[in-house]
mmCIF file as Biopython writes it, N, C-alpha, C and O atoms, coordinates in Angstrom:
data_model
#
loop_
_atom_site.group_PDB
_atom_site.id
_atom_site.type_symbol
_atom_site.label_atom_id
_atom_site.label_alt_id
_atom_site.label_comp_id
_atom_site.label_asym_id
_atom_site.label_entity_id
_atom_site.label_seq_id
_atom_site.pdbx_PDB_ins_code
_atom_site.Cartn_x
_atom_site.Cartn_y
_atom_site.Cartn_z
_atom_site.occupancy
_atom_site.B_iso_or_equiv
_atom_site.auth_seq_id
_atom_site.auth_asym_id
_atom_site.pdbx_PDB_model_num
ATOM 1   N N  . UNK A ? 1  ? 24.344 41.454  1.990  1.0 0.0 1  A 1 
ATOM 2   C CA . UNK A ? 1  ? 25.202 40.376  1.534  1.0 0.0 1  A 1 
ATOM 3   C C  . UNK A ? 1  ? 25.871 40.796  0.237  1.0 0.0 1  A 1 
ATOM 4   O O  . UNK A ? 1  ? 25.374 41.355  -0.741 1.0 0.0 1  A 1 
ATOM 5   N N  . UNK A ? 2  ? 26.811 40.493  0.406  1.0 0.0 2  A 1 
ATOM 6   C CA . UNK A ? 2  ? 27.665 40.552  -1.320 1.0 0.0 2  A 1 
ATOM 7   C C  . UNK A ? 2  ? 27.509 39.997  -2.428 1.0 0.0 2  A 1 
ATOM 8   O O  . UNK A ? 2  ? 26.622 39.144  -2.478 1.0 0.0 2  A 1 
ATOM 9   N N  . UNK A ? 3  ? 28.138 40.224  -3.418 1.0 0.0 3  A 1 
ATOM 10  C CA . UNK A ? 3  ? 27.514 38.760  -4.942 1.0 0.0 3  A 1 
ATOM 11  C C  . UNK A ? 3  ? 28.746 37.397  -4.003 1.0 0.0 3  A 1 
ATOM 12  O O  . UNK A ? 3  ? 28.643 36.251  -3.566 1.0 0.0 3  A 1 
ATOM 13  N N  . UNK A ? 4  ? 29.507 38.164  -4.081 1.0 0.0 4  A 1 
ATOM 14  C CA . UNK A ? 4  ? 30.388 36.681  -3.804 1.0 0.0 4  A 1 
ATOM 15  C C  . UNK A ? 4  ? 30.174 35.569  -2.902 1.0 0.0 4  A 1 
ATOM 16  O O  . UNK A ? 4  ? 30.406 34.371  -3.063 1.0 0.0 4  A 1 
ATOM 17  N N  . UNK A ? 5  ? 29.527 36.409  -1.600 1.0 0.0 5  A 1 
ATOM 18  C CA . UNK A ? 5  ? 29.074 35.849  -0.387 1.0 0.0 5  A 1 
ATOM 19  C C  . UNK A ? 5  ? 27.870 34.885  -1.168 1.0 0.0 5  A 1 
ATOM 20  O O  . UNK A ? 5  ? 28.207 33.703  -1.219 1.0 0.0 5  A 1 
ATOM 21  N N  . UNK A ? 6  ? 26.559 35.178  -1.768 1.0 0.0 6  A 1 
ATOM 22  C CA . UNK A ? 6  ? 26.038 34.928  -2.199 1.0 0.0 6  A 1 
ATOM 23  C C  . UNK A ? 6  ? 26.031 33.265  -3.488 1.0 0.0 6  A 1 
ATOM 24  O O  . UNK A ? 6  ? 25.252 32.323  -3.638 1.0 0.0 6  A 1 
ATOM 25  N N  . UNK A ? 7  ? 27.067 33.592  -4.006 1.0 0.0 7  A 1 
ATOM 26  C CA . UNK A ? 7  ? 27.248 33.114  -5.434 1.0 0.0 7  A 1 
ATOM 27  C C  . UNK A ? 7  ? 27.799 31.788  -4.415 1.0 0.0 7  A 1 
ATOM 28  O O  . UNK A ? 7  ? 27.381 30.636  -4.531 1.0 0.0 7  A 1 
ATOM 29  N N  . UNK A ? 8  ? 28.929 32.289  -3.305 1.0 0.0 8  A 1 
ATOM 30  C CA . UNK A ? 8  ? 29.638 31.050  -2.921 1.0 0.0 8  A 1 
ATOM 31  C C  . UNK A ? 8  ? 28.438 30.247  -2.153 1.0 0.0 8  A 1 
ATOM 32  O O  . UNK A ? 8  ? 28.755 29.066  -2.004 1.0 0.0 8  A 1 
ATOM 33  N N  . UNK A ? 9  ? 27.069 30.582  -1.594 1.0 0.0 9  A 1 
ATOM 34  C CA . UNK A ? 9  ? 26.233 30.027  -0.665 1.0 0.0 9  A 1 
ATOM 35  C C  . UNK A ? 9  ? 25.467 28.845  -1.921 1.0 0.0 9  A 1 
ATOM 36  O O  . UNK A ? 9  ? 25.304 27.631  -1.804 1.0 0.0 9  A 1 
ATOM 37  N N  . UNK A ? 10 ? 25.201 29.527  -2.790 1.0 0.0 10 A 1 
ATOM 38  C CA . UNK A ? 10 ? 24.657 28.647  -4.538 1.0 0.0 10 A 1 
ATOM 39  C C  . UNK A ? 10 ? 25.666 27.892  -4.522 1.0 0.0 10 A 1 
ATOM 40  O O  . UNK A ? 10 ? 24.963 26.971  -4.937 1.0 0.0 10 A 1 
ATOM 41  N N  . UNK A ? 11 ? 26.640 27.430  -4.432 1.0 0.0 11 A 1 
ATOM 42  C CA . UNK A ? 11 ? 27.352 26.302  -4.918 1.0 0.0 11 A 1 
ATOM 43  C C  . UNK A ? 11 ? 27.488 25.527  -3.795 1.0 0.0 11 A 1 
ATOM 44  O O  . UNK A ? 11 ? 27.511 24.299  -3.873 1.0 0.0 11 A 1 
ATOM 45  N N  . UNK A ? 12 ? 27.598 26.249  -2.540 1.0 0.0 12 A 1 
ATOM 46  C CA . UNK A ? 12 ? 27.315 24.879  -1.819 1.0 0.0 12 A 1 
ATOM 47  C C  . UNK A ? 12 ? 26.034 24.088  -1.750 1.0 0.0 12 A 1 
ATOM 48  O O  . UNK A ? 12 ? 25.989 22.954  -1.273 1.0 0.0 12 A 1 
ATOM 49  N N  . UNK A ? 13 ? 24.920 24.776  -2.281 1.0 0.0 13 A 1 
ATOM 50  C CA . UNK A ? 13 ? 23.716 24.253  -2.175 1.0 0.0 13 A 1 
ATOM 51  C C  . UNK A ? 13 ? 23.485 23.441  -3.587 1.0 0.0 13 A 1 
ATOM 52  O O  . UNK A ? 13 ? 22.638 22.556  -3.711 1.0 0.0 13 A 1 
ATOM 53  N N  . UNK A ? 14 ? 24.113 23.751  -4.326 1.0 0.0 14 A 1 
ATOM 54  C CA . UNK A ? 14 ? 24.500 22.605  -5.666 1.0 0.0 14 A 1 
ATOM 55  C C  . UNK A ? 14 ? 25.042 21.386  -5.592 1.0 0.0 14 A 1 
ATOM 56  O O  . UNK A ? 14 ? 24.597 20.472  -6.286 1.0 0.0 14 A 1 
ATOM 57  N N  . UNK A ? 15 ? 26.311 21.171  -4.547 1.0 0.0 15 A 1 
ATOM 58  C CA . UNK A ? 15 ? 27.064 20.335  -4.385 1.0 0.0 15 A 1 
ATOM 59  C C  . UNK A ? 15 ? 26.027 19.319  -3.366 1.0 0.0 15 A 1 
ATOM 60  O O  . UNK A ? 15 ? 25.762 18.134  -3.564 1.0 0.0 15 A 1 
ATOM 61  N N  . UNK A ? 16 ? 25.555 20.188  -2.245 1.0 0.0 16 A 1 
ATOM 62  C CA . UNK A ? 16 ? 24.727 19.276  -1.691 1.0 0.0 16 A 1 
ATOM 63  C C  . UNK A ? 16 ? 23.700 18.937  -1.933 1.0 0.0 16 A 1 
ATOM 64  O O  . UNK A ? 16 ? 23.208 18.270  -1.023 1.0 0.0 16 A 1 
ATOM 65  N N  . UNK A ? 17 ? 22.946 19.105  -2.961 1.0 0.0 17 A 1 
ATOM 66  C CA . UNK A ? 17 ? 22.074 18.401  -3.724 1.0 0.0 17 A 1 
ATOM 67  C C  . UNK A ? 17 ? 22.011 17.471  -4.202 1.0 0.0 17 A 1 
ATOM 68  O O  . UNK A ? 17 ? 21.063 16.689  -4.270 1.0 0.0 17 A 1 
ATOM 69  N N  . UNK A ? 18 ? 23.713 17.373  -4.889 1.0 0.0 18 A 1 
ATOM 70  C CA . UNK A ? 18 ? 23.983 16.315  -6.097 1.0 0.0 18 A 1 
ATOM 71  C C  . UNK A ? 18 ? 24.549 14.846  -5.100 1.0 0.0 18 A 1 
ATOM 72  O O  . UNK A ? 18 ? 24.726 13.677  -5.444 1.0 0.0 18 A 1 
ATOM 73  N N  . UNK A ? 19 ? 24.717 15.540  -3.759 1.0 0.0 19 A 1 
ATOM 74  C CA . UNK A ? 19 ? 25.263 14.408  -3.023 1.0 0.0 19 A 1 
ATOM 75  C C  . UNK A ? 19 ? 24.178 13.558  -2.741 1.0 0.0 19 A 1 
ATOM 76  O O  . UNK A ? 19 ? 24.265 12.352  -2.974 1.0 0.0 19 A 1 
ATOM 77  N N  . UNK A ? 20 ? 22.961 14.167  -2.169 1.0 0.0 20 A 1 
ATOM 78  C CA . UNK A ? 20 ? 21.607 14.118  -1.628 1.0 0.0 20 A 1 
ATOM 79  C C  . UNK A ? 20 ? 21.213 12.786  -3.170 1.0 0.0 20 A 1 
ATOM 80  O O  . UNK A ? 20 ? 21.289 11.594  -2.871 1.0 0.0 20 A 1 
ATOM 81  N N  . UNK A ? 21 ? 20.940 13.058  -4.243 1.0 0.0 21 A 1 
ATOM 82  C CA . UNK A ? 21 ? 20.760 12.860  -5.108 1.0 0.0 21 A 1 
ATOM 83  C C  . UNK A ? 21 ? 21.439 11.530  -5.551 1.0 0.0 21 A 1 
ATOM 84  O O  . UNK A ? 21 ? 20.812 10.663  -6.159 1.0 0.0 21 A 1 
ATOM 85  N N  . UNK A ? 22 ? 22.673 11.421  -5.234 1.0 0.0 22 A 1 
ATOM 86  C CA . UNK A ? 22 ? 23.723 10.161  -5.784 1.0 0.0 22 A 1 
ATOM 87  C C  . UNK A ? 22 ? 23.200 8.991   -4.303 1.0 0.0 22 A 1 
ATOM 88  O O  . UNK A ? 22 ? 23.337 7.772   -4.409 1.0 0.0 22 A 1 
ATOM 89  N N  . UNK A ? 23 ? 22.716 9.540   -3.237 1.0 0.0 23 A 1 
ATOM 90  C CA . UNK A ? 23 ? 22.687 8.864   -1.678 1.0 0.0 23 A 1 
ATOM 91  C C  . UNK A ? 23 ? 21.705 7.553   -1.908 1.0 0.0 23 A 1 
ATOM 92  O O  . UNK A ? 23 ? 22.037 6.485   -1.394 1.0 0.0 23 A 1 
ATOM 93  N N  . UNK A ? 24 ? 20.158 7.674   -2.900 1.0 0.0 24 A 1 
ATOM 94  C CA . UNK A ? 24 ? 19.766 6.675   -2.818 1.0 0.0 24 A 1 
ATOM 95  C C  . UNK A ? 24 ? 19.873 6.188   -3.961 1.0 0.0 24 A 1 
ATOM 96  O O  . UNK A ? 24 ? 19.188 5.176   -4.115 1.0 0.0 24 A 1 
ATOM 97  N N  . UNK A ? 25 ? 20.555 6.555   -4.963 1.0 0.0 25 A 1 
ATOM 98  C CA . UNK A ? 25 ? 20.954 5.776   -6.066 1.0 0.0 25 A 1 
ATOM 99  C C  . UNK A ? 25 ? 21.688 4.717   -5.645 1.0 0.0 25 A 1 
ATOM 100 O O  . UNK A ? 25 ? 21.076 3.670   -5.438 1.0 0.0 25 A 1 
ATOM 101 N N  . UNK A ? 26 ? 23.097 4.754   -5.436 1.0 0.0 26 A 1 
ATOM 102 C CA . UNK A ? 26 ? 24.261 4.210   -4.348 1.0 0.0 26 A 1 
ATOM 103 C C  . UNK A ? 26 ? 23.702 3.142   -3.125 1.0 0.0 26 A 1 
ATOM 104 O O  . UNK A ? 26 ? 24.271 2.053   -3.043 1.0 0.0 26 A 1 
ATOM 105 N N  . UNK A ? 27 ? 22.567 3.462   -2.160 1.0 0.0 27 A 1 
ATOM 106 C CA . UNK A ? 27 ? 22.080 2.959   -1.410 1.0 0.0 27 A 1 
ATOM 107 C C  . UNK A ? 27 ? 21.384 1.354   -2.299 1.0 0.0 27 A 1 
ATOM 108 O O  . UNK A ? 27 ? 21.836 0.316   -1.816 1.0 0.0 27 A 1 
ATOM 109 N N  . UNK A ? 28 ? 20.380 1.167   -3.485 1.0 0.0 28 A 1 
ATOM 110 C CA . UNK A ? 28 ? 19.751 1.003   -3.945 1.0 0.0 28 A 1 
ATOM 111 C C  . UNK A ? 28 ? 20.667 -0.007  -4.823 1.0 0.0 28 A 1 
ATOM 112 O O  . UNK A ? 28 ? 20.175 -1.074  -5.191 1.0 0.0 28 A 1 
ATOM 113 N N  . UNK A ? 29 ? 21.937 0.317   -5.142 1.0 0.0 29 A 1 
ATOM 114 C CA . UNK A ? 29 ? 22.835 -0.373  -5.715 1.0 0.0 29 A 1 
ATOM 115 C C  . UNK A ? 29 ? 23.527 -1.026  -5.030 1.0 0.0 29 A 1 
ATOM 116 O O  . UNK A ? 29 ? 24.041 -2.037  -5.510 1.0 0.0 29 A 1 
ATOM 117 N N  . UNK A ? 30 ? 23.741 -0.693  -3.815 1.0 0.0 30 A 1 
ATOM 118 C CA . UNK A ? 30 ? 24.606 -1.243  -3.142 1.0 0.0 30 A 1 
ATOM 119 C C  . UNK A ? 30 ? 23.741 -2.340  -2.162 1.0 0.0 30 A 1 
ATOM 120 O O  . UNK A ? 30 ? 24.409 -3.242  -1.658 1.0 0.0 30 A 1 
ATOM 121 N N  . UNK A ? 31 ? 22.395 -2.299  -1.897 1.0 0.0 31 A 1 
ATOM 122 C CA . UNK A ? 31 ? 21.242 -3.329  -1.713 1.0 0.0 31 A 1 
ATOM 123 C C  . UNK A ? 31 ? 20.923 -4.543  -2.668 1.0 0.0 31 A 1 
ATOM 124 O O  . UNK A ? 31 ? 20.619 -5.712  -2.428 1.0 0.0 31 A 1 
ATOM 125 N N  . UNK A ? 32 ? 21.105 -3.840  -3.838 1.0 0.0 32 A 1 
ATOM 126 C CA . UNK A ? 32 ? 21.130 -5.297  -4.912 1.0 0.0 32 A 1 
ATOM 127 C C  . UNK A ? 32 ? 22.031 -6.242  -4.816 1.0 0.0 32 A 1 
ATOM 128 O O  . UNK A ? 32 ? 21.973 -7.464  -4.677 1.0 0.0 32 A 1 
ATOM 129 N N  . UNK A ? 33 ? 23.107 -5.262  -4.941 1.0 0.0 33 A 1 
ATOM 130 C CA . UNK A ? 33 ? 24.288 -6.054  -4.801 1.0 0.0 33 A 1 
ATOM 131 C C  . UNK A ? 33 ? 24.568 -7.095  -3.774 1.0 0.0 33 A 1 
ATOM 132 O O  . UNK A ? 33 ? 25.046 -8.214  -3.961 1.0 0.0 33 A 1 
ATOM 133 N N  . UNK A ? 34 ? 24.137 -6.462  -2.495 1.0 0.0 34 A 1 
ATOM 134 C CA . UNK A ? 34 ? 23.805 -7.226  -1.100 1.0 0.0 34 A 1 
ATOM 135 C C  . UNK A ? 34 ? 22.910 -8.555  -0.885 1.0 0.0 34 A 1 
ATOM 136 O O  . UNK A ? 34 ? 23.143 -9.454  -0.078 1.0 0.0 34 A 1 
ATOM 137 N N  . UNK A ? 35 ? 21.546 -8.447  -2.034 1.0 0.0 35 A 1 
ATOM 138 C CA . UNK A ? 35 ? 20.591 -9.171  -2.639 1.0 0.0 35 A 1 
ATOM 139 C C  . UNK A ? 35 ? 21.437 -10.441 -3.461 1.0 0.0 35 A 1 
ATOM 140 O O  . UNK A ? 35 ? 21.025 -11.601 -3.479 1.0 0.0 35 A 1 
ATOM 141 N N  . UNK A ? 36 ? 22.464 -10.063 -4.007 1.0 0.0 36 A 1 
ATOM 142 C CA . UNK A ? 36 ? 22.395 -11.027 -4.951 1.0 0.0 36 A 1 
ATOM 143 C C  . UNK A ? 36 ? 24.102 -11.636 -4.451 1.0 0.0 36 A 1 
ATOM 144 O O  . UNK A ? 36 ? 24.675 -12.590 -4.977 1.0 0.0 36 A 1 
ATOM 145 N N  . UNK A ? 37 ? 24.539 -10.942 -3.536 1.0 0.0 37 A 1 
ATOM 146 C CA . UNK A ? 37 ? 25.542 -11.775 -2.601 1.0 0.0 37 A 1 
ATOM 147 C C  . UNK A ? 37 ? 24.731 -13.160 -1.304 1.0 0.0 37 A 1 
ATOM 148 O O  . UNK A ? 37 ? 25.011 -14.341 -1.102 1.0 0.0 37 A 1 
ATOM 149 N N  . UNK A ? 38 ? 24.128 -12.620 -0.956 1.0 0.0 38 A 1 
ATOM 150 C CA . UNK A ? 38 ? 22.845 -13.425 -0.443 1.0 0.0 38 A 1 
ATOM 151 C C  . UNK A ? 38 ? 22.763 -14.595 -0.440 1.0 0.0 38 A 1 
ATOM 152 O O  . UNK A ? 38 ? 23.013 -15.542 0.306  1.0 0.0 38 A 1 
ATOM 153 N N  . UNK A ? 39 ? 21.962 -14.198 -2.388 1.0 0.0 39 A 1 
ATOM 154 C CA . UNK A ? 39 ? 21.273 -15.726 -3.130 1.0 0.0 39 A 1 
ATOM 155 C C  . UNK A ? 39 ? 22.706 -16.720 -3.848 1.0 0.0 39 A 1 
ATOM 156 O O  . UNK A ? 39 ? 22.674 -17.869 -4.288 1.0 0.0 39 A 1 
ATOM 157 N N  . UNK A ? 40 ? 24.088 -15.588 -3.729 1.0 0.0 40 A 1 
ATOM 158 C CA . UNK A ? 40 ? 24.966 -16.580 -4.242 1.0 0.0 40 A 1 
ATOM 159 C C  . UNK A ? 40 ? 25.413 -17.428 -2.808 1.0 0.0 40 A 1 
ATOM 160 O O  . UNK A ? 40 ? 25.617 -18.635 -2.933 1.0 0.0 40 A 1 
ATOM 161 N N  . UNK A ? 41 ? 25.492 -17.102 -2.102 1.0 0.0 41 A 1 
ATOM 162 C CA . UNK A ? 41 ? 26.104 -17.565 -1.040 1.0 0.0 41 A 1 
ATOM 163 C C  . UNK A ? 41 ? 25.016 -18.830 -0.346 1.0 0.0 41 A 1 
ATOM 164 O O  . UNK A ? 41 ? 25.375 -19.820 0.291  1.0 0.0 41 A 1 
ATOM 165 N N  . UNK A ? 42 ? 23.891 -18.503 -0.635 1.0 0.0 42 A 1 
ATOM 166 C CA . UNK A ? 42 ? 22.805 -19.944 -0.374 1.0 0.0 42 A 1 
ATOM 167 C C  . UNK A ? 42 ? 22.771 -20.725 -1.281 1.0 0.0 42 A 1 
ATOM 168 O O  . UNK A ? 42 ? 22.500 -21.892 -0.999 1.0 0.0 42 A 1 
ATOM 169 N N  . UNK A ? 43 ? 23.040 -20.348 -2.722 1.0 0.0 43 A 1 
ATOM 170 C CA . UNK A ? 43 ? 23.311 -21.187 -4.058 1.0 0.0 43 A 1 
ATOM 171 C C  . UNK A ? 43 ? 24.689 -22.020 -3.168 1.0 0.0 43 A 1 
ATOM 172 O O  . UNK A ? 43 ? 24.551 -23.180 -2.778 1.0 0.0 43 A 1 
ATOM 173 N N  . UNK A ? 44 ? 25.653 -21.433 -2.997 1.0 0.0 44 A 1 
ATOM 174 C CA . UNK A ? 44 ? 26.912 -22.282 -2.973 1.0 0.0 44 A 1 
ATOM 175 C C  . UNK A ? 44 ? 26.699 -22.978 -1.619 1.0 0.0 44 A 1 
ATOM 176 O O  . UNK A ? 44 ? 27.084 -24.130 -1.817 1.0 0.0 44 A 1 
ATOM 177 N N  . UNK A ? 45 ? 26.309 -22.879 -0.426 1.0 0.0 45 A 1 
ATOM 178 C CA . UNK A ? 45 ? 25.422 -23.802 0.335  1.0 0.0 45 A 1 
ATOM 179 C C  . UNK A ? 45 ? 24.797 -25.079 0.221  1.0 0.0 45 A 1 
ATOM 180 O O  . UNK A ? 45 ? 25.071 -26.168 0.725  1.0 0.0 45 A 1 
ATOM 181 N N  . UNK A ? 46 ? 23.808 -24.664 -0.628 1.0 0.0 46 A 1 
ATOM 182 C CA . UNK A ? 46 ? 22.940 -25.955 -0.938 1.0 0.0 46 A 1 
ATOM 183 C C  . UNK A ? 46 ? 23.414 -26.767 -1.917 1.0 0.0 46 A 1 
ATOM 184 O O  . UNK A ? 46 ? 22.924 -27.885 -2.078 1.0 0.0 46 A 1 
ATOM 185 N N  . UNK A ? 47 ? 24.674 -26.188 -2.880 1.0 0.0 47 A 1 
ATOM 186 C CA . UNK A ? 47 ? 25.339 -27.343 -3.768 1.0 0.0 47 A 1 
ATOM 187 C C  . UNK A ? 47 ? 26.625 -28.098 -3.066 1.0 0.0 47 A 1 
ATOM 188 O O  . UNK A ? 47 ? 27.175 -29.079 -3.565 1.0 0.0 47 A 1 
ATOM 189 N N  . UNK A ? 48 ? 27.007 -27.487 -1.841 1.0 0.0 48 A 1 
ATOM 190 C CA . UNK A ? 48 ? 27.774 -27.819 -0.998 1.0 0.0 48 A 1 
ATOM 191 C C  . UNK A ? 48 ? 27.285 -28.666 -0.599 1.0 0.0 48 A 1 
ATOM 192 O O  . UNK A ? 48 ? 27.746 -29.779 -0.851 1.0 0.0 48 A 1 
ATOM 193 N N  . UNK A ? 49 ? 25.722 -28.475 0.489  1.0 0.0 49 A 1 
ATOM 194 C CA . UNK A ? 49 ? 25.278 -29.981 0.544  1.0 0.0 49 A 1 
ATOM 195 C C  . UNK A ? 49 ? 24.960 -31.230 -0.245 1.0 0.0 49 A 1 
ATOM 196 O O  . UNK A ? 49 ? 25.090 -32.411 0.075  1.0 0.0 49 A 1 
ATOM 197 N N  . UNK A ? 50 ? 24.620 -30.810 -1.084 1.0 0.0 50 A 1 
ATOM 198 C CA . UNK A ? 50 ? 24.368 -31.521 -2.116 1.0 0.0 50 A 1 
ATOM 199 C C  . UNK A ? 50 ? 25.772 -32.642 -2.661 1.0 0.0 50 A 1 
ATOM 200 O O  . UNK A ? 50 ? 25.864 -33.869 -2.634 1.0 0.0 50 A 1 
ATOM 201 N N  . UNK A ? 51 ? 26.597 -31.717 -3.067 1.0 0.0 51 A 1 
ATOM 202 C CA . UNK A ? 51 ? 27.693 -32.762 -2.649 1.0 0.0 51 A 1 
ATOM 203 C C  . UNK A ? 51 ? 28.046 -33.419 -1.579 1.0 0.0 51 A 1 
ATOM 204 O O  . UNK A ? 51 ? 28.581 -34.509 -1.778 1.0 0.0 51 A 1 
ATOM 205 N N  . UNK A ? 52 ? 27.907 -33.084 -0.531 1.0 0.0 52 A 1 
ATOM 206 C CA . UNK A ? 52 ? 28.186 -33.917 0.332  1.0 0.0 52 A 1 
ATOM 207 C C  . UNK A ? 52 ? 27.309 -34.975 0.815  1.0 0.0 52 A 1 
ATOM 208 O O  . UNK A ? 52 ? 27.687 -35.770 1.676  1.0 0.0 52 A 1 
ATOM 209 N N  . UNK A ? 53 ? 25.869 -35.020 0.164  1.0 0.0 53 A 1 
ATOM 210 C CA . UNK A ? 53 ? 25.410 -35.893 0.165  1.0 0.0 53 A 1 
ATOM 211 C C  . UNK A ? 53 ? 25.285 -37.180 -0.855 1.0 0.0 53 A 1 
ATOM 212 O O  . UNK A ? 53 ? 24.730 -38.272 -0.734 1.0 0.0 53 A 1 
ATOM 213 N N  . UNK A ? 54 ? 26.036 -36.578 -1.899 1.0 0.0 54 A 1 
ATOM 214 C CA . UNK A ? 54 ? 26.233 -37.804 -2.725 1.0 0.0 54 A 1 
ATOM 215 C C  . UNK A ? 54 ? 27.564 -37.783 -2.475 1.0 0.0 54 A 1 
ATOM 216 O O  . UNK A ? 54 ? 27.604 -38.522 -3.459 1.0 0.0 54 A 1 
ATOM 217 N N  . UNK A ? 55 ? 28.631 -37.678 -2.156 1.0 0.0 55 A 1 
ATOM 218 C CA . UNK A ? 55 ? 29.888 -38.378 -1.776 1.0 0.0 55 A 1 
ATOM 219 C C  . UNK A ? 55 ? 29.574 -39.227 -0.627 1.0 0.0 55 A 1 
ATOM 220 O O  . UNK A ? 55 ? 30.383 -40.113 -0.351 1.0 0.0 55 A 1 
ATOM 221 N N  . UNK A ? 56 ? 28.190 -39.045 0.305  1.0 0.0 56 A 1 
ATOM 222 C CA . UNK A ? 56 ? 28.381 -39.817 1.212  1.0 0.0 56 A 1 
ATOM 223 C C  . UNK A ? 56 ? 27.355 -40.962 0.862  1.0 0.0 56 A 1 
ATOM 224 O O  . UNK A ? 56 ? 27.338 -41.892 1.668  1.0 0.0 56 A 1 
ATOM 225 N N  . UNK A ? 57 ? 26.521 -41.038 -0.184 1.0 0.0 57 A 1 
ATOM 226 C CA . UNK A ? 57 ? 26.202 -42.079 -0.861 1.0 0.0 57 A 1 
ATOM 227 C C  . UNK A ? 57 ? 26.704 -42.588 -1.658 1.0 0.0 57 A 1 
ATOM 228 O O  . UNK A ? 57 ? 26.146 -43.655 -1.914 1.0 0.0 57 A 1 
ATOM 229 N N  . UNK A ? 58 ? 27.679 -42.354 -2.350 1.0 0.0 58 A 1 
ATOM 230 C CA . UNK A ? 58 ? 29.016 -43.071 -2.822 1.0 0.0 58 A 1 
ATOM 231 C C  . UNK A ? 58 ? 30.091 -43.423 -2.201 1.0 0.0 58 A 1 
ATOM 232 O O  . UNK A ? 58 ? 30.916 -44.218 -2.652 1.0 0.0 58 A 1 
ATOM 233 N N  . UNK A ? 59 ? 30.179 -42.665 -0.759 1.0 0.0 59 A 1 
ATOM 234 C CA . UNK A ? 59 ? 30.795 -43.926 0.255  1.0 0.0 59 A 1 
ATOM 235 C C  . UNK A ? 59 ? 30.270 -44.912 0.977  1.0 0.0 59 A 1 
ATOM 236 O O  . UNK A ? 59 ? 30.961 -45.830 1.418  1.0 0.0 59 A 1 
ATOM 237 N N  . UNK A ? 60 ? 29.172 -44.826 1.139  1.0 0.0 60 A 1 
ATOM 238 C CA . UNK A ? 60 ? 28.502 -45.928 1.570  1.0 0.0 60 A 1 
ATOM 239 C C  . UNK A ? 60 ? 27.780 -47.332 0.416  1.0 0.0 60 A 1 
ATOM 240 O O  . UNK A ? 60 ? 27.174 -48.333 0.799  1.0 0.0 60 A 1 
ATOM 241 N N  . UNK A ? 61 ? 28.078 -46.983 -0.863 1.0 0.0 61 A 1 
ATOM 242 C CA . UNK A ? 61 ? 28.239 -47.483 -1.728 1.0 0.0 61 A 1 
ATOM 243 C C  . UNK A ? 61 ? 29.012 -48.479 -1.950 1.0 0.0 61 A 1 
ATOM 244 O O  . UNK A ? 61 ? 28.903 -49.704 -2.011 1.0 0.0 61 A 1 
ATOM 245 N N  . UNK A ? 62 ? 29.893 -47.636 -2.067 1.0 0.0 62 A 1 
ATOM 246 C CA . UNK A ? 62 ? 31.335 -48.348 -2.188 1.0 0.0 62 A 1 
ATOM 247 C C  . UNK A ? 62 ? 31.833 -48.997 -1.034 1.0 0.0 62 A 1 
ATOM 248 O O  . UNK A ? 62 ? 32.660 -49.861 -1.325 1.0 0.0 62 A 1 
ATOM 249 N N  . UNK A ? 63 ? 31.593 -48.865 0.282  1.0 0.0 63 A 1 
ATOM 250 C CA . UNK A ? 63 ? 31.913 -49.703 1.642  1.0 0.0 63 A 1 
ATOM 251 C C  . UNK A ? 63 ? 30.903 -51.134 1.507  1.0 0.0 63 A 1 
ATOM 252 O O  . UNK A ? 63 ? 31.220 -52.173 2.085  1.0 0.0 63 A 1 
ATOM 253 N N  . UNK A ? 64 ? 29.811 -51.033 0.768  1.0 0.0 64 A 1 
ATOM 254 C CA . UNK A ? 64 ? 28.727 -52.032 0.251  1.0 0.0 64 A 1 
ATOM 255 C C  . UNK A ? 64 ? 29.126 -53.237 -0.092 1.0 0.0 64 A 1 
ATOM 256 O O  . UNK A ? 64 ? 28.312 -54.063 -0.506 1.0 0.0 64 A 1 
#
């Protein structure tokens, strides 16, 4: 084998390391993120109901 042949086989094995490396960082971030889209989206749910259960005790209130 040559240096060059060589030298060029080391950098691909650098590059794919660092990819290897960024994969469950990224994964792990992008799960939280997923986590906390989740709990917003059941937050805005249950205040959704929530209003709609007191508008509908303030229409039946007010029809009173």
């Amino acid at each position: 084998m040559s240096d060059s042949a060589t030298a060029e086989w080391d950098d691909n094995l650098l590059d794919d390391e660092d990819v290897f490396d960024l994969g469950p960082l990224d994964t792990a971030k992008s799960g939280r993120q997923q986590q906390l889209d989740i709990r917003r989206k059941l937050e805005d749910r249950m205040e959704l109901k929530r209003l709609r259960e007191q508008i509908s005790d303030l229409d039946t209130s007010w029809l009173d």
